[in-house]
LOVOPA-628143 format. One record per residue: z, y negated, x negated of N, C-alpha, C, O, CB in turn; residue in one letter; residue number from 1. Coordinates in pm, whole numbers. Each point is the difference from the previous one (the first is absolute). Glycine has a CB too. Layout:
BEGIN
n.z  n.y  n.x  ca.z  ca.y  ca.x  c.z  c.y  c.x  o.z  o.y  o.x  cb.z  cb.y  cb.x  resn  resi
Z  Y  X  Z  Y  X  Z  Y  X  Z  Y  X  Z  Y  X  A  NUM
...
# end
This chain:
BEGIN
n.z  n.y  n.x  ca.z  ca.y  ca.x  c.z  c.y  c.x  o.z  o.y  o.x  cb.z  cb.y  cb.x  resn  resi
0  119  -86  0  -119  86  0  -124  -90  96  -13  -75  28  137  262  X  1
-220  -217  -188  -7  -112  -31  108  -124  47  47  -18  112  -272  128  -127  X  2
247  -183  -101  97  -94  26  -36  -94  154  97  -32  70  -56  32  -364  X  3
-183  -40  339  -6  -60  133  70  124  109  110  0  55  -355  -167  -127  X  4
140  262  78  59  128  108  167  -15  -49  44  -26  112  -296  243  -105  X  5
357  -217  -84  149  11  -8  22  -111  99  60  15  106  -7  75  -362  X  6
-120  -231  204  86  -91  99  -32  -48  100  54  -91  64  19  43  -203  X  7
-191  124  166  -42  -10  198  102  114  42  74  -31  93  -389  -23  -68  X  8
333  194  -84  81  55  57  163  3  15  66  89  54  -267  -15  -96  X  9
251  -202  -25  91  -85  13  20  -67  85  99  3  72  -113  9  -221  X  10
-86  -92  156  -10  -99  128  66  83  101  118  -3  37  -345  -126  -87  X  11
111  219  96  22  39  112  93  53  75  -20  47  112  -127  -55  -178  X  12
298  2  -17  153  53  -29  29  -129  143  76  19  95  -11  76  -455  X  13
-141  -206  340  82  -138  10  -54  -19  163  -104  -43  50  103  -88  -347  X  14
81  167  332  24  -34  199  -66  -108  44  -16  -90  -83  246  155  101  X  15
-280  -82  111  -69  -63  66  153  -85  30  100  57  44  -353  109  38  X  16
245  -323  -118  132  -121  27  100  -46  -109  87  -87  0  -83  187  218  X  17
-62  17  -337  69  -65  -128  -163  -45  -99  -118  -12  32  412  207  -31  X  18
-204  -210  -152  -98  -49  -80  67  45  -163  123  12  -6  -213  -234  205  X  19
32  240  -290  56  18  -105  -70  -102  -62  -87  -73  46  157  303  -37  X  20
0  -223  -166  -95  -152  -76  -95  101  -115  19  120  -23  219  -384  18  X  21
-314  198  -39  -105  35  -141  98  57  -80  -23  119  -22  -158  -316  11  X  22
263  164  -30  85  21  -96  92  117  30  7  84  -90  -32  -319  36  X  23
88  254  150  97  170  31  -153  76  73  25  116  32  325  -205  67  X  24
-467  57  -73  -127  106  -34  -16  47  -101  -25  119  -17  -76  -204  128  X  25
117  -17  -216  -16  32  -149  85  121  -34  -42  113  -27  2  -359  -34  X  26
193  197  71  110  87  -85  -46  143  80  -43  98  -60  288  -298  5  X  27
-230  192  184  -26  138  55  -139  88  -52  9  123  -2  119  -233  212  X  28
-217  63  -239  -108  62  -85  18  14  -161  -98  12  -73  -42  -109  258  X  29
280  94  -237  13  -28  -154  -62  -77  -49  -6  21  -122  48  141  94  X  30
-133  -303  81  -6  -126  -74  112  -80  -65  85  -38  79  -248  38  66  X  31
184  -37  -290  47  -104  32  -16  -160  -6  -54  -35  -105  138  221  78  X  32
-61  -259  86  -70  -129  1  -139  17  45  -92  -66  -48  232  -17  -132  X  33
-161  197  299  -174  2  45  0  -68  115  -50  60  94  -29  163  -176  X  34
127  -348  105  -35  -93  140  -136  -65  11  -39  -49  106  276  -13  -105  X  35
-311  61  -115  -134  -31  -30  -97  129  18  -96  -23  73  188  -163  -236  X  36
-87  277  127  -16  90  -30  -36  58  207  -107  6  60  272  -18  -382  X  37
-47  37  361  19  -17  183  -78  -54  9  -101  69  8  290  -80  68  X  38
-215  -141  -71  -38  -53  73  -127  11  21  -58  -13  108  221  -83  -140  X  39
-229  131  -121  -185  -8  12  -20  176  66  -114  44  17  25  -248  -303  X  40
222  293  320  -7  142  19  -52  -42  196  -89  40  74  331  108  -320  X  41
-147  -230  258  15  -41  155  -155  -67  45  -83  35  84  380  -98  -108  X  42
-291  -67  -89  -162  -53  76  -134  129  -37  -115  -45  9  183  -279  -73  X  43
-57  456  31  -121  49  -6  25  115  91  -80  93  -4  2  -180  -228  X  44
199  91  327  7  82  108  -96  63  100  -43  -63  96  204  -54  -139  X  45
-185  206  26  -174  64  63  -2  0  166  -96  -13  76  63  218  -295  X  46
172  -186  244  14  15  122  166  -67  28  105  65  -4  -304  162  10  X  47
184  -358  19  82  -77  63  46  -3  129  86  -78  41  -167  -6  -185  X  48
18  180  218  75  5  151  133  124  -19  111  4  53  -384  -67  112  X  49
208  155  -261  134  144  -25  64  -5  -115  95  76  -17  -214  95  124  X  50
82  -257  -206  155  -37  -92  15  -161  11  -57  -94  -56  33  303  -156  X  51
108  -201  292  57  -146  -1  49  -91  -99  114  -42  -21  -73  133  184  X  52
-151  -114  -218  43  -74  -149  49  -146  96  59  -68  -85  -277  186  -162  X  53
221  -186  362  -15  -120  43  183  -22  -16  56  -110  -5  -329  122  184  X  54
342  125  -186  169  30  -29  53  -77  -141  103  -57  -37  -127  322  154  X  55
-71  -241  -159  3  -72  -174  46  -109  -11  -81  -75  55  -95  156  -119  X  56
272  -147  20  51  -138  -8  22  -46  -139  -45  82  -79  150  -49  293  X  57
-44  -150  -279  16  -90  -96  173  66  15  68  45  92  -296  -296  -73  X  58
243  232  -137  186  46  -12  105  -157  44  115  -10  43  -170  222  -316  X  59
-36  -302  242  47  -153  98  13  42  134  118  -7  33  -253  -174  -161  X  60
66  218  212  -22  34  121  -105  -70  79  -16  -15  121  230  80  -144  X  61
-287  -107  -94  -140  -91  43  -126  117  49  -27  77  -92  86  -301  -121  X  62
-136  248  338  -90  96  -6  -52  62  -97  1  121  -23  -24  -211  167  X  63
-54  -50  -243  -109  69  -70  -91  -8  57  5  -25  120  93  150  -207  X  64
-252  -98  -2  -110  26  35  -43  103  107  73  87  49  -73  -170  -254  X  65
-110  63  227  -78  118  80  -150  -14  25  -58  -103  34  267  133  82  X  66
-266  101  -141  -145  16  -2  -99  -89  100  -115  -40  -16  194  270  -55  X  67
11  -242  177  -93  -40  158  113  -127  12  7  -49  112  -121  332  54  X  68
190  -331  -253  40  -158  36  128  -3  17  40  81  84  -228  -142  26  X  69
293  -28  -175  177  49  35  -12  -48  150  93  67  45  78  -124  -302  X  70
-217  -6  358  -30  -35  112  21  162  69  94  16  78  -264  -259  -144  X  71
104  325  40  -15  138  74  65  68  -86  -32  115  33  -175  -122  83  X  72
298  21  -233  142  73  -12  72  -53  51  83  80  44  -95  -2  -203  X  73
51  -236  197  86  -40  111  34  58  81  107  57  22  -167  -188  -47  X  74
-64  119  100  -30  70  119  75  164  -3  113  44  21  -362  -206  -8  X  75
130  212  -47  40  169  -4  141  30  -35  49  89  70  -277  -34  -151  X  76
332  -123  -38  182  19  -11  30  -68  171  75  67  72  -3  -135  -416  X  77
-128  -53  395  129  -91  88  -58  180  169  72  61  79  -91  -548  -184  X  78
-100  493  81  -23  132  105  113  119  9  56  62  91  -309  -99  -149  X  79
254  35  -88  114  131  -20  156  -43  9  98  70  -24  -272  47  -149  X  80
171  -222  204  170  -80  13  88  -61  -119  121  -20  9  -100  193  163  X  81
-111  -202  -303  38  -52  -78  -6  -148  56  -69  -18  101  16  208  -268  X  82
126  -311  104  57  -99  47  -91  -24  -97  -1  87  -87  236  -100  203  X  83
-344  -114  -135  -15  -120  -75  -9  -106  -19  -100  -44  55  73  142  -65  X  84
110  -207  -70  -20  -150  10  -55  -63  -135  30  29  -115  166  -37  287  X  85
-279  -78  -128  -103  -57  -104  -34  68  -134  8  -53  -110  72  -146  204  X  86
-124  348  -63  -79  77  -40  145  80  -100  -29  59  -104  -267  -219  134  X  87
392  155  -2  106  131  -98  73  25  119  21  -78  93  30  -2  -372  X  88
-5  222  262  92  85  79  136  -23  -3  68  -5  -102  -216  154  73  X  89
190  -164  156  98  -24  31  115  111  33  -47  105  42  -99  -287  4  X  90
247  178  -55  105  142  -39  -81  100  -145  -16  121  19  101  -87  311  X  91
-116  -75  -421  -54  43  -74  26  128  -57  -87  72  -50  57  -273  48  X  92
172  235  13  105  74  -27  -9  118  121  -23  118  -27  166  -329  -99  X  93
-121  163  255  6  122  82  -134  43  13  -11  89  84  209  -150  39  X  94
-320  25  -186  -129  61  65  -45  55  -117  -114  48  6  48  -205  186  X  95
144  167  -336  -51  67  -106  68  107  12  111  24  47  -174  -189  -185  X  96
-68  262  59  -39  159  35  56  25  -199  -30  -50  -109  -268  68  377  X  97
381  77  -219  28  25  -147  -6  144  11  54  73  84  95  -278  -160  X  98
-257  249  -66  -32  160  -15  71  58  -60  -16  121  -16  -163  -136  21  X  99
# end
């Protein structure tokens, strides 16, 4: 298994209403310091509707990027009942997914 296939099949650990950040993606795949590394793993996601890379957050609790616009990761977290105000997560703490 290739290092992308490890951390899509990580992701997919991470529940529909939470979010984990780039960075505890990383540690959980034995990166260390791979939040860069995530992130270009996330924007080349083949299939973005079944690994929810849109869960992916900034360890600030700022969204982050996204392939199709942080406008529509907004969207798709505030659908699943994540709280957001002016683009970072709010309860940052109760909605992180720890592996």
């Amino acid at each position: 298994m290739n290092l992308q296939q490890k951390v899509y099949k990580k992701l997919l650990q991470v529940p529909k209403g939470q979010i984990t950040t780039y960075g505890e993606l990383a540690k959980a795949v034995g990166l260390k310091n791979g939040q860069r590394a995530i992130g270009k793993i996330m924007n080349k996601n083949p299939y973005p509707v079944i690994i929810p890379c849109h869960r992916v957050v900034m360890s600030t609790g700022k969204i982050g990027g996204y392939a199709y616009g942080e406008h529509v990761k907004t969207k798709m977290l505030s659908d699943e009942g994540v709280k957001i105000e002016n683009g970072k997560i709010l309860e940052l703490e109760n909605k992180l997914y720890r592996f």
